[in-house]
C-alpha positions as CSV (number, residue, x, y, z in Angstrom):
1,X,87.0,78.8,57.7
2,X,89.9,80.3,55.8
3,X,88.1,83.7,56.0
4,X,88.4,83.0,60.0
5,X,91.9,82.6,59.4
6,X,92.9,85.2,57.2
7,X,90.5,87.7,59.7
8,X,92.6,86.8,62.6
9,X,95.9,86.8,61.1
10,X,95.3,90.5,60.0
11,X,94.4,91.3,63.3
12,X,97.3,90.1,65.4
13,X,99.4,91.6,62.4
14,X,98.2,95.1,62.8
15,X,98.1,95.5,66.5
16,X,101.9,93.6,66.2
17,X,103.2,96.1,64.1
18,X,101.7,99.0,65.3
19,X,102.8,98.1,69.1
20,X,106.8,97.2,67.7
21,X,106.4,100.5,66.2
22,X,105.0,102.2,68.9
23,X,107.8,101.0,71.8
24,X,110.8,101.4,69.3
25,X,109.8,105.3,68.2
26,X,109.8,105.8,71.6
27,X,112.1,104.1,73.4
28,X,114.7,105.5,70.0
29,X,113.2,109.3,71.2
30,X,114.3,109.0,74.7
31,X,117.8,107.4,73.7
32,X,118.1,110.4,71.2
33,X,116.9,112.7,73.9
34,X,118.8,111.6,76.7
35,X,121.7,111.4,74.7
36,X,121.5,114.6,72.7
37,X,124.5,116.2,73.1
38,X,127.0,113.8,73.0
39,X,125.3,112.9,69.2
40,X,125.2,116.2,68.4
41,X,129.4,116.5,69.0
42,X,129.5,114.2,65.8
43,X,127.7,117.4,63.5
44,X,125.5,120.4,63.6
45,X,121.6,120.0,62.8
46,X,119.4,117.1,62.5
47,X,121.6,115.1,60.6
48,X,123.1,113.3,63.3
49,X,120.3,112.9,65.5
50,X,118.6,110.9,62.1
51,X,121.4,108.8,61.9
52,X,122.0,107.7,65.3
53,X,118.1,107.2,65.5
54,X,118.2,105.2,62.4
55,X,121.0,103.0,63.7
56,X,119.7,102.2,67.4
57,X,116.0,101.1,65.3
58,X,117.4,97.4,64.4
59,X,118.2,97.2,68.4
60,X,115.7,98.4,69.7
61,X,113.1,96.7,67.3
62,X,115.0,93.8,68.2
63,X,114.8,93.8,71.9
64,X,110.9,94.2,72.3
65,X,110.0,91.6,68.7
66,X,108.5,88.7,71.3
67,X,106.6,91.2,74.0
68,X,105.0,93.4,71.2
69,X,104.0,89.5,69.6
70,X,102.3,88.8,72.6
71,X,100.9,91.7,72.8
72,X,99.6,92.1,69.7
73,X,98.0,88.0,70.1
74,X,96.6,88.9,73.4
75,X,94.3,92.8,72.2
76,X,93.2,90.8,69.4
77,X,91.8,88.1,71.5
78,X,90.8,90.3,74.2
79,X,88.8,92.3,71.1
80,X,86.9,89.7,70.1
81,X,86.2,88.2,73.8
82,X,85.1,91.6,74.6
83,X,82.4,91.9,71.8
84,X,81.6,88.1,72.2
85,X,83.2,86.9,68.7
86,X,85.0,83.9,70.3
87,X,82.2,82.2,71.5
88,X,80.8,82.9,67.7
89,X,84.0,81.5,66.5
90,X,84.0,78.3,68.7
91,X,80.5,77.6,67.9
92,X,81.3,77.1,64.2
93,X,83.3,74.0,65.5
94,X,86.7,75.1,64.5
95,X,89.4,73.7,67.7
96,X,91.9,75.9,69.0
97,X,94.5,73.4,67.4
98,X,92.6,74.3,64.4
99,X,92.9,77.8,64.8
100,X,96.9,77.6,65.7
101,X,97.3,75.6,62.5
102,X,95.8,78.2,60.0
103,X,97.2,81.2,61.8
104,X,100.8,79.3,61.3
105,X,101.5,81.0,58.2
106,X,101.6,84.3,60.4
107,X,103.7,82.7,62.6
108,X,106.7,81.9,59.8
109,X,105.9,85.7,58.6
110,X,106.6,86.9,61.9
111,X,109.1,84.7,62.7
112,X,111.7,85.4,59.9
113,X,111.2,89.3,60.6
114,X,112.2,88.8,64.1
115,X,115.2,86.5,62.5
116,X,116.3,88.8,60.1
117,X,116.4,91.8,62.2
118,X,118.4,89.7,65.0
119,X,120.7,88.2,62.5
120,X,121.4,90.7,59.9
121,X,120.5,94.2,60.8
122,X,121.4,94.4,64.4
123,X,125.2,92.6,63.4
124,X,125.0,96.2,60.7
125,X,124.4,98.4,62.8
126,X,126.2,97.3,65.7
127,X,129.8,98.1,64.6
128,X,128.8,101.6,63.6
129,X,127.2,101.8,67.3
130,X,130.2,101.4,69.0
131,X,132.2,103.8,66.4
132,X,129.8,106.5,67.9
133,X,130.4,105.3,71.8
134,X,127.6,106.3,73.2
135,X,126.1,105.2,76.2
136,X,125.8,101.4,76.8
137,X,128.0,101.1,73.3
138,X,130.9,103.7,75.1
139,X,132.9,100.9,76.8
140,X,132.8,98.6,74.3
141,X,135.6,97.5,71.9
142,X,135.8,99.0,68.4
143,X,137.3,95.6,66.8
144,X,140.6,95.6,64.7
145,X,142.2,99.1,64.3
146,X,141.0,100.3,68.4
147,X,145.1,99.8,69.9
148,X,143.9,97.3,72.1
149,X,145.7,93.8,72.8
150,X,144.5,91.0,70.9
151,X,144.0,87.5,73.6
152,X,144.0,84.1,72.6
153,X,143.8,80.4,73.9
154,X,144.9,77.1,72.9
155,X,144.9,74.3,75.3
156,X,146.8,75.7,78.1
157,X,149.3,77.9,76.2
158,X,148.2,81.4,76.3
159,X,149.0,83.8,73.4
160,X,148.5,88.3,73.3
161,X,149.1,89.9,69.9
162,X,149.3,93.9,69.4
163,X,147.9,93.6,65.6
164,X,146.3,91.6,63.0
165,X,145.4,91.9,59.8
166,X,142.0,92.3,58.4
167,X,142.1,88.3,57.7
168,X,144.0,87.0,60.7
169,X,147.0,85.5,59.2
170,X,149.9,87.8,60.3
171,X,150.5,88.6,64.0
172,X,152.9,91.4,64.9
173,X,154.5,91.9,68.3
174,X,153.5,88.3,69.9
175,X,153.7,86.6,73.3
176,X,153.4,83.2,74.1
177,X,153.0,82.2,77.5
178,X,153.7,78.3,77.5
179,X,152.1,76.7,80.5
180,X,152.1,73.2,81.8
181,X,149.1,70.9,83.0
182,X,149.0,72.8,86.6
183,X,148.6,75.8,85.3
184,X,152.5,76.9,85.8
185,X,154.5,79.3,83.3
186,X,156.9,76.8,81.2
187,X,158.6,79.6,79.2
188,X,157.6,82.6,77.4
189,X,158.1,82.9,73.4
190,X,158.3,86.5,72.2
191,X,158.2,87.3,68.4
192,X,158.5,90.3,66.5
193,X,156.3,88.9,63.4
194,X,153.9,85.5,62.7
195,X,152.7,84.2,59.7
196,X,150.1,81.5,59.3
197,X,151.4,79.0,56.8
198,X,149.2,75.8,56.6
199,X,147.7,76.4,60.2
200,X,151.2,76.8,61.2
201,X,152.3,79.7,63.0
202,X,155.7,80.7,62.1
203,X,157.6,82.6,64.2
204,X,159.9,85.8,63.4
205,X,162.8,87.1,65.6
206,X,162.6,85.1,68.6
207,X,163.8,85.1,72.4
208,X,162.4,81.8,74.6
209,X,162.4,83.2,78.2
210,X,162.4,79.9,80.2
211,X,160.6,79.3,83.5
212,X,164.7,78.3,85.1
213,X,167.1,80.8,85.5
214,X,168.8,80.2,82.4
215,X,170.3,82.4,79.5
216,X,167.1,83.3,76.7
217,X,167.4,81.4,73.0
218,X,167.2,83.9,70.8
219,X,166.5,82.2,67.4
220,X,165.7,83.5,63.8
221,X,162.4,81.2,63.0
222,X,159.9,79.3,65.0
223,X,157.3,77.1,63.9
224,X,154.0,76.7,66.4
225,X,151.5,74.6,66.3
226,X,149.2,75.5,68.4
227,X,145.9,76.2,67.2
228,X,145.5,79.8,68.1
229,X,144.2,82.2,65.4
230,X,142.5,85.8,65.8
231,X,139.1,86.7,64.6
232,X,138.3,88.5,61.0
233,X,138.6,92.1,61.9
234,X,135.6,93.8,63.2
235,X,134.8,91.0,65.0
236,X,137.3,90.5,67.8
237,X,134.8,91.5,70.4
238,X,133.0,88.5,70.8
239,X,130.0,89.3,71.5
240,X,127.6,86.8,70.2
241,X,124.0,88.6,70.8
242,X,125.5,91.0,68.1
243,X,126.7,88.0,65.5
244,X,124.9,87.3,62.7
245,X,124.4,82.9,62.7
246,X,127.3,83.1,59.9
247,X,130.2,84.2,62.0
248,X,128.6,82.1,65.2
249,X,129.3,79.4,62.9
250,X,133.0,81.0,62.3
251,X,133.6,81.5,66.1
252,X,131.9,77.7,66.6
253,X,134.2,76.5,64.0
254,X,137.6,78.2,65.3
255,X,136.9,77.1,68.8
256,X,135.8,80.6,69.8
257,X,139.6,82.3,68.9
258,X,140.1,81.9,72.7
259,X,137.7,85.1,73.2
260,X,135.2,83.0,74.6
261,X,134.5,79.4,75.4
262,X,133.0,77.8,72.2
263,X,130.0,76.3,74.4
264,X,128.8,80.1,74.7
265,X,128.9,80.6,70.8
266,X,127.1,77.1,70.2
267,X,124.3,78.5,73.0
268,X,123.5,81.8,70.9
269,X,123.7,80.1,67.9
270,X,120.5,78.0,68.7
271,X,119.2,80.7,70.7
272,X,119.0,82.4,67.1
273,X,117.5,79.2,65.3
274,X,114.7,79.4,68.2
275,X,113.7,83.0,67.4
276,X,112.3,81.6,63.9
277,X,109.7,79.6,66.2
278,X,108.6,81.9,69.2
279,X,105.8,83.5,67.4
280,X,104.2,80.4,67.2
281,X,104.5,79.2,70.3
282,X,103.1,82.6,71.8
283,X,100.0,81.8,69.2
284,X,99.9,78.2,70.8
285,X,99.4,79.7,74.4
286,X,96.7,81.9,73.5
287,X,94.8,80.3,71.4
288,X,93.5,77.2,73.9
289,X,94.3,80.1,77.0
290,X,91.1,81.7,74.8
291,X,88.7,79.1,75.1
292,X,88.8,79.6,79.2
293,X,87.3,83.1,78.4
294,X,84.6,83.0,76.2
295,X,82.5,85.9,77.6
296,X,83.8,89.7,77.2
297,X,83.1,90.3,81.3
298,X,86.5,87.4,81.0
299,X,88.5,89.3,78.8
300,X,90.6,91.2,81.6
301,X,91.4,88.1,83.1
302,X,92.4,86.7,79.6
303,X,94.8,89.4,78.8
304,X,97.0,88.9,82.4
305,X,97.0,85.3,81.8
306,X,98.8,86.0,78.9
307,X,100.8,88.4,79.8
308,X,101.7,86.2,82.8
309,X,102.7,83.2,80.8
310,X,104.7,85.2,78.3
311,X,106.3,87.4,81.4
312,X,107.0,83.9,82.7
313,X,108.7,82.1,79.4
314,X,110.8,85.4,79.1
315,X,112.1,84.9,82.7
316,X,113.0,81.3,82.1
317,X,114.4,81.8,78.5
318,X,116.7,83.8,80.2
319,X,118.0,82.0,83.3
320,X,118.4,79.0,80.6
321,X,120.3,81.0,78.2
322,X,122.8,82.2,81.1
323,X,123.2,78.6,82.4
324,X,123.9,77.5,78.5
325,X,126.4,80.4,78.4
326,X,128.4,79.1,81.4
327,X,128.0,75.3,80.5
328,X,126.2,74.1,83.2
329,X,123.5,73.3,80.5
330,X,124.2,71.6,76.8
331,X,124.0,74.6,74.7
332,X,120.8,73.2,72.8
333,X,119.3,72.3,75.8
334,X,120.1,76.2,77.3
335,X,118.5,77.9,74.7
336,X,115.6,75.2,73.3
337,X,114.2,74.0,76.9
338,X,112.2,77.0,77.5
339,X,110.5,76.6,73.9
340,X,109.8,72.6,74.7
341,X,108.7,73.5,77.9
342,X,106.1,75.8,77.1
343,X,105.4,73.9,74.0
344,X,104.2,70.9,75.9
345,X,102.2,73.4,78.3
346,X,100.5,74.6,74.9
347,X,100.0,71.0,74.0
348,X,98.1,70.1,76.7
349,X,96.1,73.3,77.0
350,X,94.8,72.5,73.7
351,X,94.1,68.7,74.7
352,X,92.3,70.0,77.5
353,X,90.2,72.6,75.2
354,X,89.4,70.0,72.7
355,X,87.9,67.5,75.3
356,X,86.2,70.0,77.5
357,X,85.0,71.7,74.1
């Protein structure tokens, strides 16, 4: 039985890696292609084109992990169904829940590559991407250092910065726009300098603008309270698909810096906890989805039931995602209700293998 097992473990694990290999190179050579001379204003020769290829590999690899899983579950099934090895496999009495449980250890394998490459190699390679700024990574923000205005949020007090240090603890050139529980402008608070002392901002060189036509304060020091503090430099973009679950946890923790609502950090966060268990569940559709096709004239019709569940877990991992990102969902419930979903559809394909079997 563990021959079985460690058989059909190799086999998903082959075709897995050859197909992630397979869509990246190319989908990496058209990028490269496409984008050719725009890489090529970085440097002369094929050093450039390497390192731009070598960069966009995390991302890309990243992007098709689940489909090439599937894939690589489904032409291994569809291989033995074709040459008749299932129904030799079945008739040695092992259960598909059998079968999901010994290929498991493949699953963890699998999973934590598709982790790791999500959580630390595309966060590594991102910031370099966007240096280049080319094609989608053009019109995004370079972090810390790019000129741009630095926004924050605390409560309904609204705060813009023109530069921060690489830890976030001095401000220079700083608005406050002080607004009451309808929305309207109090006062505005301008400051040359801010320090954070004791998450306390203290204000240098000040001039309170109030919302009545009355003469400005001008006053030497200010202390502020509110809880408003920039991001680490480098990571003032806020994007959380290109986090790693360390500064998710930062953002989670700071209340999102006022980039973005804390609920859409919280969402990606599990999202990226989920990854570590997706292999799995694709192995627990399959496998009891095999037993309906135990002849190879089935095996057609095997692979595009597959495909169509996995197509169709894709499509609802990513409405749920979106509707965790705008908080119309919990942010566990947003990224973990496909996976329970589908996981009780795998549960009761297997119950209904195991007593039909």
């Amino acid at each position: 039985m563990k021959t079985i097992g460690w058989l059909l473990s190799k086999m998903i694990l082959l075709r897995f890696v050859m197909i992630l290999s397979g869509i990246t190179v190319f989908v990496v050579s058209l990028t490269v292609v496409t984008y050719s001379e725009e890489i090529l204003k970085r440097g002369s020769g094929a050093s450039p084109i390497a390192e731009y290829a070598l960069l966009l590999l995390p991302v890309t690899a990243s992007t098709f992990m689940a489909i090439s899983v599937l894939l690589g579950i489904l032409l291994a099934l569809v291989e033995l169904s074709y040459r008749s090895e299932l129904t030799a496999i079945w008739a040695t009495g092992l259960s598909p829940a059998r079968i999901v449980v010994m290929l498991f250890p493949l699953a963890v394998i699998i999973g934590g590559i598709t982790f790791l490459i999500a959580d630390q190699g595309v966060p590594r390679v991102t910031p370099k991407l966007i240096d280049w700024g080319i094609g989608e990574y053009g019109g995004k923000k370079a972090g810390a250092g790019s000129g741009k205005a630095i926004w924050m949020r605390a409560g309904n007090d609204i705060l813009r910065a023109s530069q921060a240090n690489a830890d976030a603890t001095q401000l220079t050139d700083i608005i406050i726009f002080r607004r009451g529980l309808d929305g309207k402008l109090l006062e505005q608070i301008s400051a040359h300098k801010a320090t954070l002392v004791n998450r306390r901002w203290q204000l240098e060189d000040v001039i309170i603008y109030h919302a009545e036509n009355v003469k400005p304060n001008r006053i030497k020091r200010l202390v502020y309270s509110g809880n408003m503090r920039p991001a680490r430099e480098g990571k003032r973009s806020g994007e959380p698909a290109e986090m790693s679950t360390v500064d998710l946890g930062y953002f989670i923790r700071n209340a999102g810096f006022g980039i973005k609502p804390v609920h859409v950090f919280e969402t990606w966060w599990h999202r990226r906890m989920s990854l570590l268990f997706t292999p799995w569940l694709m192995i627990a559709l399959c496998i009891p989805l095999a037993v309906q096709f135990r002849r190879g004239g089935a095996a057609g019709r095997l692979f595009m039931a597959g495909l169509a569940l996995g197509f169709s877990f894709s499509i609802f991992e990513g409405i749920a995602l979106t509707m965790g990102e705008v908080g119309f969902v919990p942010p566990w419930f947003g990224a973990w209700a496909p996976f329970l979903v589908y996981a009780a559809i795998a549960g009761a394909m297997t119950f209904k293998a195991e007593t039909v079997s």
